[in-house]
C-alpha positions as CSV (number, residue, x, y, z in Angstrom):
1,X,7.1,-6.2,4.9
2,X,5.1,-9.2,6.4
3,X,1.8,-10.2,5.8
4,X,1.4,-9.0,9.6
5,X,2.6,-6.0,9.6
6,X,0.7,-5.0,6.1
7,X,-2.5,-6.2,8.1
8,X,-1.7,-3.7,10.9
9,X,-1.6,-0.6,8.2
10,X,-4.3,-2.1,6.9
11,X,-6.4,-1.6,10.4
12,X,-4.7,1.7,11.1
13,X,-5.6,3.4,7.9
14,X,-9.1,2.3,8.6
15,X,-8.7,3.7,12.2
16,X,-6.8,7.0,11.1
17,X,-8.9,7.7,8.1
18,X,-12.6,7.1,9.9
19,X,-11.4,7.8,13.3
20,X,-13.1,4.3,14.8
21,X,-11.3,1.9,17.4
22,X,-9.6,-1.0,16.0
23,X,-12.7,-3.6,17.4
24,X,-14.6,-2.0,14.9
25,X,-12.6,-2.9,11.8
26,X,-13.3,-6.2,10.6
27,X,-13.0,-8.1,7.4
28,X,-16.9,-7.1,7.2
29,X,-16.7,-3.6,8.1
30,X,-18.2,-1.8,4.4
31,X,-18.9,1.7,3.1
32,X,-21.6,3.2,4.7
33,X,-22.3,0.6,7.7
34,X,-21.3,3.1,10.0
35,X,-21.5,6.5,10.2
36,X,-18.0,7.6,10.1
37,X,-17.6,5.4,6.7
38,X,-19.3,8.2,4.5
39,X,-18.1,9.4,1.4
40,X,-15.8,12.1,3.2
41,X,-14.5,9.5,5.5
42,X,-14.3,7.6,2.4
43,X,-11.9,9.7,0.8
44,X,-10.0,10.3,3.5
45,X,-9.4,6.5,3.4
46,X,-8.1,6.4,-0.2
47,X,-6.2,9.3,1.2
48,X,-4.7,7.1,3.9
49,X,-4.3,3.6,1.8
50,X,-2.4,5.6,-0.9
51,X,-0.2,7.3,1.3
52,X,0.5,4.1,3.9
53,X,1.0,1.9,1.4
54,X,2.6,4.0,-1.6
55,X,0.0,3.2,-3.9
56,X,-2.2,5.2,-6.5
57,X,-5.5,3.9,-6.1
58,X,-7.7,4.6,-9.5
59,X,-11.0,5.4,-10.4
60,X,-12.3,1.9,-10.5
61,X,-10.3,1.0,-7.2
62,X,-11.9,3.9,-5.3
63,X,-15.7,3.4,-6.2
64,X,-14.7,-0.4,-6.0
65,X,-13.0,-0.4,-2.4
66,X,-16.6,-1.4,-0.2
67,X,-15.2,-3.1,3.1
68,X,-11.9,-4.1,4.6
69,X,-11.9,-7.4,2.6
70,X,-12.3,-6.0,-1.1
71,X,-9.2,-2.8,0.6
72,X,-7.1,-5.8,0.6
73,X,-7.7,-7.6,-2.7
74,X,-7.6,-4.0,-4.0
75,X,-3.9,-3.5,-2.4
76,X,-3.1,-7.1,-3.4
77,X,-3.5,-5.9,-6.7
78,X,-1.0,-3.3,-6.1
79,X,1.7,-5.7,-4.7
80,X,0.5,-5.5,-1.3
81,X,0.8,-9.2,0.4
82,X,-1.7,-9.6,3.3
């Protein structure tokens, strides 16, 4: 998988999961900026990431995952490249 293509999961878990256009995720977009990134929509990303990506995300990963950028050093940790 290329770093591309891991990018574009990236931005359509965020899209699937909170159910926002892709303009709206960002490497800035964070928990609780918007609406629709509440702690439901919240889980349903972890949700999303673990399944897209074939990852289990734990407890510190979950409370730690705050915006796109730190979802992608999270995933990186998981063998993820972006």
């Amino acid at each position: 998988m290329t770093n591309a293509e891991n990018l574009n999961k990236l931005q359509v878990c965020f899209t699937t999961a909170l159910g926002v256009p892709a303009e709206v995720v960002t490497e800035t977009l964070a928990y609780n900026s918007i609406r629709e990134w509440d702690s439901l929509g919240h889980m349903n990303l972890m949700s999303e990431l673990e399944s897209v990506f074939d990852v289990m995300l734990d407890t510190d990963d979950i409370l730690g995952l705050s915006s796109v950028g730190k979802a992608k050093e999270i995933l990186t940790k998981h063998g993820v490249t972006f």
